[in-house]
N, C-alpha and C positions, 0 to 999 in steps of 0.2 A: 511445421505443424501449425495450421490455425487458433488460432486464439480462441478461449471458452467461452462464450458470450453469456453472461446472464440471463436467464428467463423471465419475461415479465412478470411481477408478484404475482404472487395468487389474492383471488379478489377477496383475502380476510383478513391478509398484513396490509396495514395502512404506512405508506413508505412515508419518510420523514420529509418536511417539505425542504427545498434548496438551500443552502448557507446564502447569507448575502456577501459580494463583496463590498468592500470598504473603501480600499483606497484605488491607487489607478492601476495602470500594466504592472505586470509583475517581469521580470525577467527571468528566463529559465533554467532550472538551479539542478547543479552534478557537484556530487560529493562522493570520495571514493574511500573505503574504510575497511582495516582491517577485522577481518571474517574470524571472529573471537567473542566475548562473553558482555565484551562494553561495546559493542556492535550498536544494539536497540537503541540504549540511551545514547550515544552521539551520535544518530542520527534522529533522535526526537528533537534532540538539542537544534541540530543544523537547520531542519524542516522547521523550526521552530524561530527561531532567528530570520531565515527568507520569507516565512509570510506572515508574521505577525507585525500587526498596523496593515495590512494588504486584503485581510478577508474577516470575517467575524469572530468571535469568541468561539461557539460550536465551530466552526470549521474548523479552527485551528486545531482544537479538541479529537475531531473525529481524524482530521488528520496524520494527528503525533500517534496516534492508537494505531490506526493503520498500517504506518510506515514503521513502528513496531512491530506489530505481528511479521508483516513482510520480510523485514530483517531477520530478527529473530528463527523465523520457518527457515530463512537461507544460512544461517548461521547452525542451524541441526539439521539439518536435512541437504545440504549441500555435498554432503563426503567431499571435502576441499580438502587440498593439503594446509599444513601448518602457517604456510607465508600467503595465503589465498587472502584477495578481495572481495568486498560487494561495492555495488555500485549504483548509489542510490541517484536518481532523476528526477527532478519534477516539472513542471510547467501548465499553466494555464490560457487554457482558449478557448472562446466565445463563453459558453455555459458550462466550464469543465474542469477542475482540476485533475490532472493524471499525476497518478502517484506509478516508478520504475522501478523494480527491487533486481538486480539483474546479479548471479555471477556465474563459475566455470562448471558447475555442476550440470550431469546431461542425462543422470538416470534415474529411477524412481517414478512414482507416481505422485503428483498433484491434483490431489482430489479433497473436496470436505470431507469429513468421516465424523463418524459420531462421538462426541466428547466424552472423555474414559474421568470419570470423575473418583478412581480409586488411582491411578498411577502418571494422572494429567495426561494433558496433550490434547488434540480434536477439536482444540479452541479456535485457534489462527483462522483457518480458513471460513468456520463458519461468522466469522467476527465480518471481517471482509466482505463476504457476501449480504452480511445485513447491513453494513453502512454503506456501502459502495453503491453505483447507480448499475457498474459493471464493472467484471473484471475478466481476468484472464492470464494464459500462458504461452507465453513464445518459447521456443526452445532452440533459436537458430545462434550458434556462438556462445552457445551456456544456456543458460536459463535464464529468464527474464519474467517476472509475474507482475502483472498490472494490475491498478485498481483505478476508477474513475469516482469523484466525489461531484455531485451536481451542487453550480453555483447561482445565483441569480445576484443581478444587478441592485445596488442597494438603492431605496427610494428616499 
């Protein structure tokens, strides 16, 4: 399956401008975590620990939120068995950080839907689509959902 590419905004959201980075390479970080209720928060933790002092305060920010939702949606919407993994990735190149939320899950639909504000839910993805520069889903060996965060070079 191809990956979902984002649409370019439409000309009346004004997208936010790049994070800067801060400090220098970053090296590229896999954490693998049981697919359970404390899923989100250790991986805010981990993602949090790898690039802070490496990119901005807002990055970092939009970041932990991200890799939240991502988990979190795999962590409910995964149908995994009891002893199941996620498998979180990241890494940065040129102007990009890619954020990886991947596990064994292969059915269902991955789409934004409209936020049900009487019985929650409908949040995640549209959260994603508005920080992200793009994102998407692979579905080849599980599920895998990406998001991309645009970086700029600090001055």
């Amino acid at each position: 399956m191809r990956p979902h590419h984002r649409p370019e905004p439409s000309p009346r959201r004004e997208a936010a401008p790049p994070a800067a980075v801060v400090g220098g390479p970053v090296a590229p970080f896999e954490v693998t975590l049981a697919a359970g209720p404390c899923a989100p928060a250790a991986a805010r933790a981990a993602i949090s620990a790898w690039m802070t002092g490496h990119v901005s305060e807002t990055m970092l920010i939009d970041a932990q939120l991200l890799i939240s939702e991502l988990v979190a949606n795999s962590v409910r919407h995964a149908d995994a068995p009891a002893d199941a993994v996620i498998h979180v990735r990241a890494h940065v190149r040129a102007d990009v950080l890619r954020l990886d939320v991947g596990d064994r899950g292969s059915s269902g639909s991955i789409a934004r839907r409209a936020p049900d504000l009487q019985r929650g839910g409908g949040f995640g993805l549209n959260l994603v689509e508005t920080l992200s520069r793009r994102w998407g889903v692979n579905r080849v060996a599980g599920t895998h959902v990406w998001a991309e965060l645009a970086l700029r070079a600090s001055s």
